[in-house]
N, CA, C and O atoms as a MOPAC input file, in Angstrom:
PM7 MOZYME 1SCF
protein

 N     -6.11400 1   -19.13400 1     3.33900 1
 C     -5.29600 1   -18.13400 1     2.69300 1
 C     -6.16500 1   -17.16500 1     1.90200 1
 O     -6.02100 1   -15.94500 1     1.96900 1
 N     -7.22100 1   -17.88000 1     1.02800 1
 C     -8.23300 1   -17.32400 1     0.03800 1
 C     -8.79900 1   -15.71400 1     1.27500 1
 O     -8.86600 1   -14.58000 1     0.80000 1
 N     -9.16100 1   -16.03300 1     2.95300 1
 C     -9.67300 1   -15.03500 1     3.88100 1
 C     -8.73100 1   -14.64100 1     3.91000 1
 O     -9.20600 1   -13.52500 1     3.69900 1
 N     -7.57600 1   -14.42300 1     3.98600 1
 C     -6.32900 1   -13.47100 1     4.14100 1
 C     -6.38300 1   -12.60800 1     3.59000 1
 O     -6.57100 1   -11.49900 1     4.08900 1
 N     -6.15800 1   -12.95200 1     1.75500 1
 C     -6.20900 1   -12.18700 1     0.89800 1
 C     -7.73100 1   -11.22700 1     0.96000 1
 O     -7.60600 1   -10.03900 1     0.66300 1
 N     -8.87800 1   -11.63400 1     1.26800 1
 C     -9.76600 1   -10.82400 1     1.01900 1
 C     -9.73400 1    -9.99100 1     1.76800 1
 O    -10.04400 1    -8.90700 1     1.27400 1
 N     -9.42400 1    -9.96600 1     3.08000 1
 C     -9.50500 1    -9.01700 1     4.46100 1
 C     -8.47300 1    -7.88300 1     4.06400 1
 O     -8.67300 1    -6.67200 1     4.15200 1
 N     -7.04400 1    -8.67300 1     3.49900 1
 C     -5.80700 1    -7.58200 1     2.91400 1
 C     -6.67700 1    -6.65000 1     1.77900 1
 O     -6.38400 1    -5.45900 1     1.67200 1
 N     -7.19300 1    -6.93000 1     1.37700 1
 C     -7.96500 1    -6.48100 1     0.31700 1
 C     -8.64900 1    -5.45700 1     0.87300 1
 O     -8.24600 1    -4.30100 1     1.00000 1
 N     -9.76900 1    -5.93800 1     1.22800 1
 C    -10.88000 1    -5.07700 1     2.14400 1
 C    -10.72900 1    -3.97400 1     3.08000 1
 O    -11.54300 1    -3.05800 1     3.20100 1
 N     -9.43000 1    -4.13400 1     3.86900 1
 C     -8.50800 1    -3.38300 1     4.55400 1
 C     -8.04700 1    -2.11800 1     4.13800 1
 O     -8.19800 1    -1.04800 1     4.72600 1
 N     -7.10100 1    -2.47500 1     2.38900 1
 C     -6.65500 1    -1.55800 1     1.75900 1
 C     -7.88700 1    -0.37800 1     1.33700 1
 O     -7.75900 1     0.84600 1     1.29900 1
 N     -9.22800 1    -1.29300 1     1.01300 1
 C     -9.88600 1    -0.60300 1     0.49700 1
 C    -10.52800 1     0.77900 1     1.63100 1
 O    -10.85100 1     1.94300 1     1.39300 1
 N    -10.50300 1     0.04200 1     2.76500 1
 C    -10.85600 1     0.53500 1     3.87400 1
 C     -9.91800 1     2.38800 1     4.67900 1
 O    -10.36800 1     3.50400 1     4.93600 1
 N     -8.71800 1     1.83500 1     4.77200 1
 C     -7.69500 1     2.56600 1     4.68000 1
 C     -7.76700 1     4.10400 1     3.83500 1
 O     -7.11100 1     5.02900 1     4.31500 1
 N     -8.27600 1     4.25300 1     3.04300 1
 C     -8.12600 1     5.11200 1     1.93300 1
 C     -9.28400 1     6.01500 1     1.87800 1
 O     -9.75100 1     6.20900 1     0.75600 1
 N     -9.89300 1     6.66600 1     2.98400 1
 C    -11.22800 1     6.96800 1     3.24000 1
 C    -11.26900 1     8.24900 1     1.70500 1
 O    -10.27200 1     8.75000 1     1.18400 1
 N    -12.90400 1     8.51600 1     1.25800 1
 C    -12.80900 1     9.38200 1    -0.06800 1
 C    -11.60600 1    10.38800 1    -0.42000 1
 O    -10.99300 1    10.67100 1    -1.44900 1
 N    -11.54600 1    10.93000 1     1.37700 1
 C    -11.12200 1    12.32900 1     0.90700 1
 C     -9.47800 1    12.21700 1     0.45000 1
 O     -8.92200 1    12.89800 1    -0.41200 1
 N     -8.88900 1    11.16800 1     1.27800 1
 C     -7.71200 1    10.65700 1     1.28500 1
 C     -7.15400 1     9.95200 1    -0.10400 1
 O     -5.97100 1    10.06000 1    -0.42400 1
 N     -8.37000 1     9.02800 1    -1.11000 1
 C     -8.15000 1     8.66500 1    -1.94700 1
 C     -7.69900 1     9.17900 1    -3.29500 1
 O     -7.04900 1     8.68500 1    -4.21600 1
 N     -8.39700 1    10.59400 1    -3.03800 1
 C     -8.32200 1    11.48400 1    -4.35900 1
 C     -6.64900 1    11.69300 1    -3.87700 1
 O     -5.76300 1    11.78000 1    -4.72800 1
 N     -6.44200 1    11.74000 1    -2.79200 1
 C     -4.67900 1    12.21700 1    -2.73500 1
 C     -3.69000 1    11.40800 1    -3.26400 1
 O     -2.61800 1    11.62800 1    -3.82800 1
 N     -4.35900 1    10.33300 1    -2.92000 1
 C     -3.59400 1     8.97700 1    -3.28500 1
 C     -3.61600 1     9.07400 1    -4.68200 1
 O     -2.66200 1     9.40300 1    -5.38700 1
 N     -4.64100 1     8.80100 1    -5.01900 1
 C     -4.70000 1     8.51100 1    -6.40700 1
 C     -3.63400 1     9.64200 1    -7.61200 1
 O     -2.90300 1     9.62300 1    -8.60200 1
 N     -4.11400 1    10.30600 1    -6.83100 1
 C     -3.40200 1    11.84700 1    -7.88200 1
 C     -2.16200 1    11.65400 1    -7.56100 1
 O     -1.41000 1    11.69400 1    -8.53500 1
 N     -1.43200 1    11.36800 1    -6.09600 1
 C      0.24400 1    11.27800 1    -6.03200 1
 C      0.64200 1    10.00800 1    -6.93400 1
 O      1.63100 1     9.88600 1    -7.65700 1
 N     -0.17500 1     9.29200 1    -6.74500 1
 C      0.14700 1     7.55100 1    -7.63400 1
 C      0.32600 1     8.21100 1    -9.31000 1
 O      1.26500 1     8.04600 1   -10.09000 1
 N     -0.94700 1     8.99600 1    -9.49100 1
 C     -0.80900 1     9.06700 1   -10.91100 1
 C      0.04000 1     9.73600 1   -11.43900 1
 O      0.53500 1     9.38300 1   -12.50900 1
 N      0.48100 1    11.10100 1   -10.67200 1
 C      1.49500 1    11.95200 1   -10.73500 1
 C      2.86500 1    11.27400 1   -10.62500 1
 O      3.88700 1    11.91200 1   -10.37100 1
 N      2.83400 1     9.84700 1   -10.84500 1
 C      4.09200 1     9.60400 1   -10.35200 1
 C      4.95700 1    10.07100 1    -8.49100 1
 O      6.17600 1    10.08000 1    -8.66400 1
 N      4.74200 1    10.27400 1    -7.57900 1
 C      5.22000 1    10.58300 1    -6.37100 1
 C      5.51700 1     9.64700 1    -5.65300 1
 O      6.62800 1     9.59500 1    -5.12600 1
 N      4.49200 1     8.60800 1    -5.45800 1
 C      4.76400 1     7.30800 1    -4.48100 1
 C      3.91400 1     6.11900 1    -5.48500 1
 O      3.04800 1     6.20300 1    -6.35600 1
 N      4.55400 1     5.17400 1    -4.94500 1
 C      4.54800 1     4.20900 1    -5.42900 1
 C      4.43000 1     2.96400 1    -4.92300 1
 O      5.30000 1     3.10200 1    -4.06400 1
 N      3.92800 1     1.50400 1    -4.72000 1
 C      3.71200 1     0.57600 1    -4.16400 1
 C      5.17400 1    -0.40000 1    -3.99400 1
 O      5.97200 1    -0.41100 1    -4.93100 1
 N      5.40000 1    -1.06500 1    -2.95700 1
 C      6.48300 1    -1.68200 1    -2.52600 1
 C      6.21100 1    -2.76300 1    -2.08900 1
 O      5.28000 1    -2.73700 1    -1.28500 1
 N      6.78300 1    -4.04500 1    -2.35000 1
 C      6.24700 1    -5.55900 1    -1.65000 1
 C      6.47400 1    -5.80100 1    -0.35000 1
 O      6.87700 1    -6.90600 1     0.01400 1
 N      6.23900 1    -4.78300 1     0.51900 1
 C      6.43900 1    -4.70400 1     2.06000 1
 C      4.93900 1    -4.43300 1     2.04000 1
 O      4.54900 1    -4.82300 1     3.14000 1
 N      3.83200 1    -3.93400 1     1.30600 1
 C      2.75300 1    -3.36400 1     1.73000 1
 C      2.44800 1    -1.86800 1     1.62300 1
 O      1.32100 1    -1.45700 1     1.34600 1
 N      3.48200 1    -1.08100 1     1.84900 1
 C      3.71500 1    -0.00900 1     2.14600 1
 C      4.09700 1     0.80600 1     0.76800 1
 O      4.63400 1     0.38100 1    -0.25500 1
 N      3.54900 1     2.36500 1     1.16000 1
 C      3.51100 1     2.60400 1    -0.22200 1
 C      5.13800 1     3.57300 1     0.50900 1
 O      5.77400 1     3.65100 1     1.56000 1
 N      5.14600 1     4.04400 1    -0.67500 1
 C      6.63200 1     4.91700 1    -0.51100 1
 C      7.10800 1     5.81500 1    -1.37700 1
 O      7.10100 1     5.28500 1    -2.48800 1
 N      7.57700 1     7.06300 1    -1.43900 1
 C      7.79500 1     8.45600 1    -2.11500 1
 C      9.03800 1     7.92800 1    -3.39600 1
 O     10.17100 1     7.46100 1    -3.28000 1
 N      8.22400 1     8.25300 1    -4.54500 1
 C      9.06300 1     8.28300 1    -5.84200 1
 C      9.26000 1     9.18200 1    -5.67100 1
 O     10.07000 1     8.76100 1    -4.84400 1
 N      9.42000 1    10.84200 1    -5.55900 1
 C      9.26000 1    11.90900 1    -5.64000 1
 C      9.96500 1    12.29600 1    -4.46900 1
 O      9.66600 1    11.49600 1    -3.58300 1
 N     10.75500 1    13.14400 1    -4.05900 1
 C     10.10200 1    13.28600 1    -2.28800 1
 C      9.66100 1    14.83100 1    -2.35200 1
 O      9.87100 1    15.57600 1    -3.30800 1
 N      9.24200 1    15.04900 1    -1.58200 1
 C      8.48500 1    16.68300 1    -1.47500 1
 C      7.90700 1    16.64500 1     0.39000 1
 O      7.71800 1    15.46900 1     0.69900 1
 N      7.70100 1    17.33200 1     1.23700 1
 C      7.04200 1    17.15800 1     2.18900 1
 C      5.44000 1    17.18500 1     2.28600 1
 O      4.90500 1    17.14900 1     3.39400 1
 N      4.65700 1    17.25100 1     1.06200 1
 C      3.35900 1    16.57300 1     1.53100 1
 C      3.03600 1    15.46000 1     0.77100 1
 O      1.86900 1    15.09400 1     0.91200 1
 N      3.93400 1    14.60400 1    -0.23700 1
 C      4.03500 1    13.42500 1    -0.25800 1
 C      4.76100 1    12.35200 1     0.63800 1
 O      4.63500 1    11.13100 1     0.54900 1
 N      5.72500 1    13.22300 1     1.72300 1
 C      6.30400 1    12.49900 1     2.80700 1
 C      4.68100 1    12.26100 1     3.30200 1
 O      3.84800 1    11.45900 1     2.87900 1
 N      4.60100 1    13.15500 1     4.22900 1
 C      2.91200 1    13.38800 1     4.95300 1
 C      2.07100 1    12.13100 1     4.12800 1
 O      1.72200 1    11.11100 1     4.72200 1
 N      1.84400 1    12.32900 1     2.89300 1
 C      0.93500 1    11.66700 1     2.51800 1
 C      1.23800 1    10.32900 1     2.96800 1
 O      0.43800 1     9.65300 1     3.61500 1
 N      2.77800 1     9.81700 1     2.51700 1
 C      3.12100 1     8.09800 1     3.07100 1
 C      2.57000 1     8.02800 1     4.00700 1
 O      1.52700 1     7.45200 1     4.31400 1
 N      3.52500 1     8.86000 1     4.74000 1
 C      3.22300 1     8.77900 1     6.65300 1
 C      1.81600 1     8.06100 1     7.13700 1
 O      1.49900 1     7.05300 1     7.76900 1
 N      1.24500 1     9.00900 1     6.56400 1
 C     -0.34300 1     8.71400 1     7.09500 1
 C     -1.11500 1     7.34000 1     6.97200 1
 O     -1.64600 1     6.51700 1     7.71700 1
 N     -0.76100 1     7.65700 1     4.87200 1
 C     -1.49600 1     5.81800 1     4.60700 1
 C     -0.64300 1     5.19400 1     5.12500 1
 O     -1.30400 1     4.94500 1     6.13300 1
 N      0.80300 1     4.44300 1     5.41200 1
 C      1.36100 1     3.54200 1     5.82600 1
 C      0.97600 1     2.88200 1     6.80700 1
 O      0.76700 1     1.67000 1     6.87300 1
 N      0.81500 1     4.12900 1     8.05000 1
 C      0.06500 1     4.01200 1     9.34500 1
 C     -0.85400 1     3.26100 1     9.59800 1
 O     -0.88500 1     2.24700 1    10.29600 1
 N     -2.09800 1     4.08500 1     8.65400 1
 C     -3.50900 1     3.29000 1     8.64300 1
 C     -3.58600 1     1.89600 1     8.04500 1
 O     -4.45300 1     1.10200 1     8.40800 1
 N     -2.35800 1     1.50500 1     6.80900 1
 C     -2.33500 1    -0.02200 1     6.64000 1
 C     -1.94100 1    -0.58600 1     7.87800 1
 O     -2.75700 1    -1.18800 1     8.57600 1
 N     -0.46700 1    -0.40500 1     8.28600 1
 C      0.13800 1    -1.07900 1     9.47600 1
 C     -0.85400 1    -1.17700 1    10.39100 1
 O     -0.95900 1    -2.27800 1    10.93100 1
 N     -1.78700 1    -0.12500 1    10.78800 1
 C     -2.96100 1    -0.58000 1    11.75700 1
 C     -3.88000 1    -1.67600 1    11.27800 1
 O     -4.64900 1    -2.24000 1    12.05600 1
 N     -3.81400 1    -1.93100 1    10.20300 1
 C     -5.18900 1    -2.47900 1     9.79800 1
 C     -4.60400 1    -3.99100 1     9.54400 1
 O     -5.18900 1    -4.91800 1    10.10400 1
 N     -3.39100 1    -4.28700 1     8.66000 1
 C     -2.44800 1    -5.38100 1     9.07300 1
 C     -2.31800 1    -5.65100 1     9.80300 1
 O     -2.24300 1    -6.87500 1     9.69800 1
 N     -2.12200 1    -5.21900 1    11.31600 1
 C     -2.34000 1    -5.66100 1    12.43000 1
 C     -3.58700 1    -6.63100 1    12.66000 1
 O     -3.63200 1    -7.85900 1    12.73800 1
 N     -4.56500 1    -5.67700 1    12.73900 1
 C     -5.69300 1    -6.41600 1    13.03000 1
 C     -5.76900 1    -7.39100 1    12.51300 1
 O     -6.23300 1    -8.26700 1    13.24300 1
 N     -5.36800 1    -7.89800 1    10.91200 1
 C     -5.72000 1    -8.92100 1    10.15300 1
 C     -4.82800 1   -10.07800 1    10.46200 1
 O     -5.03700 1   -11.25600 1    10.17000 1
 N     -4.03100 1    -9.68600 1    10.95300 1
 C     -2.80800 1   -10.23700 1    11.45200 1
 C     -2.89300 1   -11.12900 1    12.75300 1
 O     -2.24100 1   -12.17200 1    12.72200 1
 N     -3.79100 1   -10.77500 1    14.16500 1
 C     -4.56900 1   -10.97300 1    15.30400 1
 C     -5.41900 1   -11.67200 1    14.79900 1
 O     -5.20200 1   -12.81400 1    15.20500 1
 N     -6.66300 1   -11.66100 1    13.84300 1
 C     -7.93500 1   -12.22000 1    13.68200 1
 C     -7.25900 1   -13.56700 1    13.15800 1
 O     -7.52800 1   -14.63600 1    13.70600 1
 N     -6.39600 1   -13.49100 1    12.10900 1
 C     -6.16300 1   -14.91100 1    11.56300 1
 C     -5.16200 1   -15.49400 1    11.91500 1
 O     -4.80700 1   -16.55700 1    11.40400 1
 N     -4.58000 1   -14.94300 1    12.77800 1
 C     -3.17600 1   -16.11300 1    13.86000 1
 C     -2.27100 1   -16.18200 1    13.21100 1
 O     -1.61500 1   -17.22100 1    13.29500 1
 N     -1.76400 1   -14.97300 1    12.15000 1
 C     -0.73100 1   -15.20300 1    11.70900 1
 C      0.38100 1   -13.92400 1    12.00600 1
 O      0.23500 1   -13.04300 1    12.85500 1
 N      1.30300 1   -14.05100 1    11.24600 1
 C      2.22900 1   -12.86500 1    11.58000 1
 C      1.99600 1   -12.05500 1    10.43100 1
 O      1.58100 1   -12.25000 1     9.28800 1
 N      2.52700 1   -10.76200 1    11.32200 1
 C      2.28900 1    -9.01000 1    10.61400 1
 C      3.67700 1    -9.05400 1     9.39000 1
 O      3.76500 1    -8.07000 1     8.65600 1
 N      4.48400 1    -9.94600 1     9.25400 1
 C      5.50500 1    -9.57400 1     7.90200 1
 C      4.36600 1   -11.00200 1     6.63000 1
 O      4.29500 1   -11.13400 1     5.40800 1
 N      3.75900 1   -11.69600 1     7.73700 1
 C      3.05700 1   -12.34200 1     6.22900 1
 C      1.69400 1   -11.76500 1     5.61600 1
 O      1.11300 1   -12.09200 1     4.58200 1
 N      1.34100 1   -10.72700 1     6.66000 1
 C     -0.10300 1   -10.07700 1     6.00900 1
 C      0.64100 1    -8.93700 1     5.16000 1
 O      0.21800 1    -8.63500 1     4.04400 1
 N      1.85400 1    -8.26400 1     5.77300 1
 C      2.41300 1    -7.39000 1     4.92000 1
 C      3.08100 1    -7.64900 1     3.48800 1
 O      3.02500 1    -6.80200 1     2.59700 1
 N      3.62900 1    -8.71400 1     3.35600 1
 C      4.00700 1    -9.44100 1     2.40400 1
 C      2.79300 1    -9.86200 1     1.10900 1
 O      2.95600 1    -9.60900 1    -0.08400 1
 N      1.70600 1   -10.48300 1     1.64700 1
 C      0.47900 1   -10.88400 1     0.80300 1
 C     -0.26500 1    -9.48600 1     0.36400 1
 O     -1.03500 1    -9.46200 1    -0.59600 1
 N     -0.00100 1    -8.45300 1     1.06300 1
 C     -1.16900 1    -7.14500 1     0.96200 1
 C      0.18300 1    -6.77900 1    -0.26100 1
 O     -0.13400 1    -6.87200 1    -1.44700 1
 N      1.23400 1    -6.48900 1    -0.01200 1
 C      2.76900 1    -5.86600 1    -1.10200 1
 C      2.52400 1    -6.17300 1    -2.44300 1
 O      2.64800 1    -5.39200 1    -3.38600 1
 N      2.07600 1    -7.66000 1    -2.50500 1
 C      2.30000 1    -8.92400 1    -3.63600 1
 C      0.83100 1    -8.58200 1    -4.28700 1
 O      0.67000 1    -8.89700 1    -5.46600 1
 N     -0.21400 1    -7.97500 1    -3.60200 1
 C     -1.52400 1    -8.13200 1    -3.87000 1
 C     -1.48900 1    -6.50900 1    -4.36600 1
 O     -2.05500 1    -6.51800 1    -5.45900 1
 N     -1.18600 1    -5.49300 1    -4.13400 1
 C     -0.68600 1    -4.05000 1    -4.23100 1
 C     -0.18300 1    -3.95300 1    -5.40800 1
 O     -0.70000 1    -3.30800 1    -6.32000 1
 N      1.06400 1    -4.70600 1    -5.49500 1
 C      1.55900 1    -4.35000 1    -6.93800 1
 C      1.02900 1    -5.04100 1    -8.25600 1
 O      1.13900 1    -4.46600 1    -9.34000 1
 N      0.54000 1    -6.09600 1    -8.15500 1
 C     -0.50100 1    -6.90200 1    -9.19200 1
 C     -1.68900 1    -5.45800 1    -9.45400 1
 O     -1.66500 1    -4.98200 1   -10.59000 1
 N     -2.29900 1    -5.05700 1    -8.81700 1
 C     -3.40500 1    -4.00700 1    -8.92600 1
 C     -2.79300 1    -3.01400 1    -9.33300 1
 O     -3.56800 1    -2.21400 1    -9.85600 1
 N     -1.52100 1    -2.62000 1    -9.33800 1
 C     -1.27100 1    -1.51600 1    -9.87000 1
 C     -1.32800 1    -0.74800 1   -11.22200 1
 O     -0.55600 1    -1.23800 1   -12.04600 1
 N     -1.75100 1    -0.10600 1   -11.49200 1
 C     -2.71900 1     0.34600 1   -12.86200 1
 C     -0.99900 1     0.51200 1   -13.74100 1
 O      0.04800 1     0.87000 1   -13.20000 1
 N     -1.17100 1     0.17700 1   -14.98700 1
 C      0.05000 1     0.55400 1   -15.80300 1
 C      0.18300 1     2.37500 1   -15.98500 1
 O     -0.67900 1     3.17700 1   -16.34600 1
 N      1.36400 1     2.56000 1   -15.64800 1
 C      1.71500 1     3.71100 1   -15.73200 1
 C      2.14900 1     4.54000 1   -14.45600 1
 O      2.66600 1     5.65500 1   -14.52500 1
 N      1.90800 1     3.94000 1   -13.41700 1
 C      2.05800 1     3.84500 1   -11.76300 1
 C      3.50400 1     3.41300 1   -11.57000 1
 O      4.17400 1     3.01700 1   -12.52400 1
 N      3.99200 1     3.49100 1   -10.30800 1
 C      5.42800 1     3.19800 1    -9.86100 1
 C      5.27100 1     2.01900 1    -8.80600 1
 O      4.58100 1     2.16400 1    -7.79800 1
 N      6.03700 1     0.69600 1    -9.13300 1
 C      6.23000 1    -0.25300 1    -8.17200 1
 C      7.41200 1    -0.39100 1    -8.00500 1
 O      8.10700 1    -0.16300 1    -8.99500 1
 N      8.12800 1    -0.82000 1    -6.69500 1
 C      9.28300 1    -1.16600 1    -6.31300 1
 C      9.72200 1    -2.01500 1    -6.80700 1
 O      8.72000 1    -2.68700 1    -7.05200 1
 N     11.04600 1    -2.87600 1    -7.40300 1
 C     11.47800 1    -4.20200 1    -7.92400 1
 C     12.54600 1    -4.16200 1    -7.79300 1
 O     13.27500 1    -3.49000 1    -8.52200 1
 N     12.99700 1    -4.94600 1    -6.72100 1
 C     14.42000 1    -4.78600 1    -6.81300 1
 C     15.13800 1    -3.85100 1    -6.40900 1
 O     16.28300 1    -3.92300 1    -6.85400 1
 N     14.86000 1    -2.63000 1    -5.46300 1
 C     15.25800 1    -1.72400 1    -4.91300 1
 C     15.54700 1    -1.02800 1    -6.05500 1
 O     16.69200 1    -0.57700 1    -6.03100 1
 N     14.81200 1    -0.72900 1    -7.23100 1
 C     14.71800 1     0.63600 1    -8.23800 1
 C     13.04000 1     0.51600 1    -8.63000 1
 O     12.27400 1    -0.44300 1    -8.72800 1
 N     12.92900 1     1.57900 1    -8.75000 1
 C     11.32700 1     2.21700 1    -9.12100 1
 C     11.53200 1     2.06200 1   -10.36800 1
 O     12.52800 1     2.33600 1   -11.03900 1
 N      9.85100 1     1.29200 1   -10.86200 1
 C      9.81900 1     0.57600 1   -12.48300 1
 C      8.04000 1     1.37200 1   -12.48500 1
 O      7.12900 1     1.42300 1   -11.65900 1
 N      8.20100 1     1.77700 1   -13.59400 1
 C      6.94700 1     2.05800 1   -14.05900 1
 C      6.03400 1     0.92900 1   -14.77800 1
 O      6.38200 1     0.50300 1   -15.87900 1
 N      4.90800 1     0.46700 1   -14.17100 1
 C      4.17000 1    -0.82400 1   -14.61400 1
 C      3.73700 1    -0.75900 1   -16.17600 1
 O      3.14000 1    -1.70500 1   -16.69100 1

């Protein structure tokens, strides 16, 4: 489980190439999207280049969950589930996580 978590980890980190991160980071901080225990991040805000922005990272996790998903013989709702659970723990206070189907500021 301990390799699960690190690969979910490593993955996320992976996912988020520089140029992409500064986007992230700034929509996260701006309040726009926000982390969800599916894995997946998702629009506090909506606007169409924070749609775009989901779109894109979601993608590149779901690809990369995959893979992690294949390498360790398990299923894609339990790598998505552990990466969600592992997502919102990291989430810096002042950021938006899902709970309960309402957006909570950490």
């Amino acid at each position: 489980m301990k390799q699960i978590v690190s690969l979910v980890f490593l993955s996320l980190m992976l996912v988020c190439n520089p140029a992409m991160a500064l986007d992230l980071q700034g929509a996260k901080a701006q309040g726009l999207v926000g982390e969800t225990a599916t894995g997946y991040l998702a629009p506090v805000k909506t606007g169409a280049d924070t749609q775009q922005l989901v779109k894109t990272i979601n993608a590149k996790r779901k690809a990369h969950y995959q893979q992690i998903s294949k390498r360790n013989n398990t299923s894609l709702a339990a790598v998505e589930k552990l990466a969600g659970e592992k997502a919102m723990k990291k989430t810096p206070g002042g950021q938006y996580i899902l709970v309960g189907g309402a957006w909570q500021k950490k």
